[in-house]
Structure formats: C-alpha cells, structure tokens
N, C-alpha and C positions, 0 to 999 in steps of 0.2 A: 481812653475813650472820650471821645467829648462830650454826649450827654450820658453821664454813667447813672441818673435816676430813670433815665430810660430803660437802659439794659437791664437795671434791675426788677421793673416793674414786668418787663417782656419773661424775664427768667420767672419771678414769682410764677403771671399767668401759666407759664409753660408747665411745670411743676404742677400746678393746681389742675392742670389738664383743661385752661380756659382757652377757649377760641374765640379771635379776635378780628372784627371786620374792619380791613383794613380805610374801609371808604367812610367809617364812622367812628375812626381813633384820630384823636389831636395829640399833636405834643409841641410842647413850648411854644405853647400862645398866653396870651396873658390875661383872658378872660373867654368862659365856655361856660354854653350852656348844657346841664345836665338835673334830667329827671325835673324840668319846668323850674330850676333855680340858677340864678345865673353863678355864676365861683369867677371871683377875683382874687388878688393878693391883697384886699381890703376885707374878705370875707364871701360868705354866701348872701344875696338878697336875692329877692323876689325878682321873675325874670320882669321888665318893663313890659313886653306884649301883655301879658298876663295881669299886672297890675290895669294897663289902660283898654281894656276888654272889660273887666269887673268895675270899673270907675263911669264905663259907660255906655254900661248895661241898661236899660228900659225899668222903672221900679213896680216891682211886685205888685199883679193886681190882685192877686187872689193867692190862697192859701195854695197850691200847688207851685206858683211863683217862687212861692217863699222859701219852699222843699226845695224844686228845681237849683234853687240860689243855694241855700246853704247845702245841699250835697256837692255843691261845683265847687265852693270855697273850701271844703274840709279836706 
C-alpha cells in the first residue's frame, strides 16, 4: 500500500464504528489545523489566527471585559 498509516487509521475508525466526513479529513499534508491548534512535525502550537485576534483585542474596560477575556482564553 502506499500510504499504509492511512489504512490503518480508516481500519481503526471502521472497527470503532467511527464515521468519517470525507470533506473534512486530511491526509499527508504537513501542517493542519485541529480543535484551534495548529499540528506540525515541529509540534502543536497555538493556531496564528487565534494568537493575532487575542493580541489585538481592544483592553478591558471594565470588570465584565475582563470575564468576557479570560473565558475566551481558557
């Protein structure tokens, strides 16, 4: 097979009884985003949209700000 980490993950799912959309599966690309963190073969970081939306955010005027902010961060 050529990509046999493929077959294996499609078998897993199958098995597990998982369905799978096919308009929102990647395979062998070398950087995706999932669940708002982006995954390299350097690791997981923080997706960049996500970092520069929090970086340039308006600051907190008032104590509800502050809530709004840190519930969106956590």
């Amino acid at each position: 097979a050529r990509y046999p980490g493929i077959r294996l993950v499609l078998n897993i799912a199958r098995k597990m009884n998982l369905k799978l959309n096919k308009d929102k599966c990647e395979f062998s690309v070398n950087k995706l985003t999932f669940i708002g963190d982006l995954i390299t073969d350097q690791g997981v970081q923080p997706n960049p949209k996500k970092v520069s939306a929090i970086l340039n955010m308006e600051r907190p005027k008032c104590r509800q700000d502050v809530q709004r902010f840190l519930g969106m961060i956590n």
